[in-house]
C-alpha positions as CSV (number, residue, x, y, z in Angstrom):
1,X,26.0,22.7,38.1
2,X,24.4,19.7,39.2
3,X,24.7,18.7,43.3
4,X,26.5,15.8,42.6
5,X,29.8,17.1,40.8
6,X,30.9,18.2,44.5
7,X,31.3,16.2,47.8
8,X,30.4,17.9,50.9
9,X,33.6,16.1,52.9
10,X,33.1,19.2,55.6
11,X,30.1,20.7,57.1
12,X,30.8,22.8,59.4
13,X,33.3,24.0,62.1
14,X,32.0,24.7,65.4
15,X,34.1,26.6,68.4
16,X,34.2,24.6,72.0
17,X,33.3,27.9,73.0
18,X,32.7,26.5,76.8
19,X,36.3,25.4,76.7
20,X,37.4,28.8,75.8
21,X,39.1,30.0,78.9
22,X,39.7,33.9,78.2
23,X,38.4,35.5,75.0
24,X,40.8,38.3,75.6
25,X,43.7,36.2,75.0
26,X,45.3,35.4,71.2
27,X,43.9,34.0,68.9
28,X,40.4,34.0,71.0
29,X,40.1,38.1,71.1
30,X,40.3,38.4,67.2
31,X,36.4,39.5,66.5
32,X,36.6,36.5,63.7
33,X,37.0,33.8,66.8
34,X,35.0,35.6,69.7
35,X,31.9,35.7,67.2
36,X,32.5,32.1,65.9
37,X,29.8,29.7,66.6
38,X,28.8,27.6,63.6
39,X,30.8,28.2,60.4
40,X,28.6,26.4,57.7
41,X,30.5,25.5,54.5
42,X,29.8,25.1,51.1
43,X,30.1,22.0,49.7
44,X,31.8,23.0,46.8
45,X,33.7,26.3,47.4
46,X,34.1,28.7,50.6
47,X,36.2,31.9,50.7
48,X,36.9,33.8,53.5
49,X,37.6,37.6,53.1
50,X,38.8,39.9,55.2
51,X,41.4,42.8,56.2
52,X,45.3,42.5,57.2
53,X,45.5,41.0,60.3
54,X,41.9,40.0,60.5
55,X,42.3,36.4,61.4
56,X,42.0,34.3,57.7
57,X,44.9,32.8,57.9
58,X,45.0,32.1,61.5
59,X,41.6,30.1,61.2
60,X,42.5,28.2,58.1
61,X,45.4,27.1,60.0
62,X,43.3,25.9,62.7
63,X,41.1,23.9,60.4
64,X,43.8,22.7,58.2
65,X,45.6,20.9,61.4
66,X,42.3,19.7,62.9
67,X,41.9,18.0,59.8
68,X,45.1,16.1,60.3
69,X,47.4,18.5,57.8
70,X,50.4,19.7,58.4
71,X,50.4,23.1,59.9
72,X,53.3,24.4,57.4
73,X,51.4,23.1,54.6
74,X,51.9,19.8,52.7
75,X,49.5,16.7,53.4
76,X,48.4,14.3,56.4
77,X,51.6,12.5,55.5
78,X,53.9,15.7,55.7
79,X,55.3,15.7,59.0
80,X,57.9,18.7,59.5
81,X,58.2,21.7,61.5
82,X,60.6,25.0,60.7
83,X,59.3,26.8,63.0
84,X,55.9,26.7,65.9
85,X,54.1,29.7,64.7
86,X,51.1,28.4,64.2
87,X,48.5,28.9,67.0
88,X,46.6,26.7,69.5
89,X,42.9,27.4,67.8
90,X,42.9,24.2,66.6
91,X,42.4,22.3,70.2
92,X,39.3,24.2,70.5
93,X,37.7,23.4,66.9
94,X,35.0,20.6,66.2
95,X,34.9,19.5,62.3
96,X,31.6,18.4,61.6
97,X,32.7,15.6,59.1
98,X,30.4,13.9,56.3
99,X,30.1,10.2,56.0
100,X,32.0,10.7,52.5
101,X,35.4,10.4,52.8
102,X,38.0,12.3,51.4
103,X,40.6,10.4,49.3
104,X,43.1,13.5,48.3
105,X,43.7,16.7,50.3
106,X,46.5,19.7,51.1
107,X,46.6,22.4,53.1
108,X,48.4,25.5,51.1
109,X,49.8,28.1,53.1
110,X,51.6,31.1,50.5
111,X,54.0,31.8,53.3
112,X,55.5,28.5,54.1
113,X,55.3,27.1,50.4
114,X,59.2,27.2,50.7
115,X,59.2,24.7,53.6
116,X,56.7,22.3,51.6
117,X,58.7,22.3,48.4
118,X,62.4,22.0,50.6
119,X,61.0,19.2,52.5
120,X,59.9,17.0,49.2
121,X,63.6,17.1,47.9
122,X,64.3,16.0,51.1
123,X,62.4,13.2,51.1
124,X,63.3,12.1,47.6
125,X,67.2,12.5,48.9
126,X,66.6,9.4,51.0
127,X,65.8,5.8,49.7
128,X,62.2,4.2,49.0
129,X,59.6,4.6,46.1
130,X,59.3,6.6,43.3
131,X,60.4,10.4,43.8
132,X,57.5,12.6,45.4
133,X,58.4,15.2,43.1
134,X,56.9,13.0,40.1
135,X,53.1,14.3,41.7
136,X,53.7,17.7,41.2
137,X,55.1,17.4,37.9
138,X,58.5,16.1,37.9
139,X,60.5,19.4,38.0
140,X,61.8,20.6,41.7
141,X,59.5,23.7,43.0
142,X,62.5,25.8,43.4
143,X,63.3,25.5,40.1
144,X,60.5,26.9,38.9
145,X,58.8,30.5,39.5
146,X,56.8,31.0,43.0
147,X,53.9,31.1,41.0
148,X,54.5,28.4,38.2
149,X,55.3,26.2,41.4
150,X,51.5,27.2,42.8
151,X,50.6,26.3,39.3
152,X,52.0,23.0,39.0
153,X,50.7,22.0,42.7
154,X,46.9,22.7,41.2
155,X,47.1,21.1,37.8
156,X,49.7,18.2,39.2
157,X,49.2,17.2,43.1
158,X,45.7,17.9,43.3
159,X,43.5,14.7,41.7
160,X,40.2,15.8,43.0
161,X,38.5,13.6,45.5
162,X,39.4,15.8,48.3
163,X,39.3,18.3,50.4
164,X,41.8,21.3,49.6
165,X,42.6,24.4,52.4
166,X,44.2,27.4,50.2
167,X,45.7,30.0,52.1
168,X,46.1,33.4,49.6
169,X,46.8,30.8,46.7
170,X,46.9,34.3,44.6
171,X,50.2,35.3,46.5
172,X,52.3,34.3,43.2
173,X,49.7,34.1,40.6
174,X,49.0,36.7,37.7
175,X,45.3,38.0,36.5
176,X,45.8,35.7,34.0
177,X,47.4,33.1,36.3
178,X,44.7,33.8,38.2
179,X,42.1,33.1,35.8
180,X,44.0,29.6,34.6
181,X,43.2,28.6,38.7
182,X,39.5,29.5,38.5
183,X,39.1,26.8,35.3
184,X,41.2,24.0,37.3
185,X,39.3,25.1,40.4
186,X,36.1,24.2,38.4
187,X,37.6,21.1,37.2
188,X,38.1,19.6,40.4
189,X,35.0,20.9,42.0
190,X,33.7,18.8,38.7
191,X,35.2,16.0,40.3
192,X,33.7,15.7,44.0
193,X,36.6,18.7,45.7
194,X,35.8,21.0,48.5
195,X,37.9,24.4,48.5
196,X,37.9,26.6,51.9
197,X,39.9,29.4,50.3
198,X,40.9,32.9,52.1
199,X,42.0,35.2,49.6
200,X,42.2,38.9,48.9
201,X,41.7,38.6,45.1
202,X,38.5,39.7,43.6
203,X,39.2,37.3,40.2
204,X,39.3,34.2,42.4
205,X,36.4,35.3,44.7
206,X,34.0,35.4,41.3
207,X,33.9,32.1,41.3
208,X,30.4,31.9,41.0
209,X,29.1,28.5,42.7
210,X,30.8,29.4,45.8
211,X,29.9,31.2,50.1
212,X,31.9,33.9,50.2
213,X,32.4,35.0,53.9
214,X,33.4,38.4,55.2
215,X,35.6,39.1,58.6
216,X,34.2,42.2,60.1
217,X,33.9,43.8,63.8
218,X,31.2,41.2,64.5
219,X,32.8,37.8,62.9
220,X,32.2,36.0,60.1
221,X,29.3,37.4,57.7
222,X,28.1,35.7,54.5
223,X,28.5,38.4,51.7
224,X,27.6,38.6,47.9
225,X,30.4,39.3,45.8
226,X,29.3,42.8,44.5
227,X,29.3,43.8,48.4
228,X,33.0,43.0,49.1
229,X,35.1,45.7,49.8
230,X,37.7,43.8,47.0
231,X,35.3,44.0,44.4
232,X,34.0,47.6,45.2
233,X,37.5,49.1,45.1
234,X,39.1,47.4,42.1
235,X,36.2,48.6,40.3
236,X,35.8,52.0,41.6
237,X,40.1,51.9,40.6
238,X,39.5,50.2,36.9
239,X,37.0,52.5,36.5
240,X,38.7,55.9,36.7
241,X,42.7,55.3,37.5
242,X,43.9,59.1,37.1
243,X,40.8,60.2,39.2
244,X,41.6,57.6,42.1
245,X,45.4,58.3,42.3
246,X,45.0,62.0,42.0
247,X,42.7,61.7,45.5
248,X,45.1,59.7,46.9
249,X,48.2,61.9,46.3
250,X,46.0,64.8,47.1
């Protein structure tokens, strides 16, 4: 593909690791923040891997609001809170920004999709332009499947030109579903997008003009996709089913 169907909006995200006060205190003991330095990004697409509890979503959090998103999800224009859960991380980041700038962009968290799609028939409840909905669509998100409303976010909201934070997009999404995101993934990258995607899902991670980067005991690691633990053990499970569940109900 050449360089110029993508648009490196973000370079990098550096920790203010001299502000950094205690490194045994939350979020700054998880291995993936102690370790963090530099975190180079692809200009196209990023995904970071990693265990339950390893950290992904905390630091996709973190650079979603630095960017100016709202930490539930949404974009810069979403302004709502249902609940504070979302950590301080993102005081201590530095975004090294490109001089392109980004004309489209959303942060998607799985979790707190709910709160996004609640607070747009909010917002078309009360008076002014044409109803929000109409960009993702036209037909309410709760009205719709959890993962048919993921679907029509991608194919609908998302008009390329930006800069897109996914947060376990998969969370809804079928193989085939799955495989449907990976073409409109490539479509937008086609047209100047930036992904930074954590995921668990070893269909989305095959993308293959992406970084992918794994969370182990020592931070952040860049990682070919044959070397992920996802990969290795949905193929070692395709391969032999009976054999695989037989050891594990040994």
């Amino acid at each position: 593909m050449r360089a110029i169907d993508a648009e490196h909006y973000l370079l990098d995200v550096k920790l203010k690791r001299n502000k950094v006060e205690d490194f045994d205190r939350y979020p700054f003991s998880l291995p993936l923040v102690r370790h963090l330095h530099t975190l180079e990004l692809h200009p196209k697409v990023t995904f970071i891997v990693g265990e339950n509890g390893s950290g992904k979503s905390t630091l996709l959090e973190a650079i979603a609001t630095a960017w100016g998103f709202n930490p539930e999800g949404g974009t810069r224009n979403f302004n709502f809170q249902t609940r504070a859960s979302h950590s301080c991380l993102h005081e201590y980041l530095t975004l090294g920004k490109s001089v392109r700038r980004a004309r489209d962009g959303f942060f998607l968290r799985a979790e707190s999709f709910f709160n996004v799609a609640t607070e747009i028939e909010r917002l078309d409840q009360g008076p002014g332009g044409p109803p929000i909905i109409g960009h993702y669509g036209g037909t309410s998100l709760h009205q719709q499947s959890h993962g048919e409303s993921f679907f029509a976010l991608m194919l609908h909201r998302f008009g390329g030109n930006g800069l897109y934070v996914l947060d376990e997009p998969e969370a809804a999404l079928s193989p085939q579903r799955q495989l449907a995101m990976i073409a409109r993934l490539h479509q937008l990258v086609q047209s100047r997008s930036q992904f930074v995607i954590a995921t668990h899902s070893p269909i989305l991670m095959a993308y293959p003009d992406a970084c992918i980067y794994r969370i182990g005991e020592h931070g952040l690691q860049p990682v070919q996709y044959e070397q992920t633990e996802h990969y290795q053990v949905t193929k070692a499970f395709l391969a032999n089913p009976a054999r695989q569940l037989e050891r594990l109900m040994a």
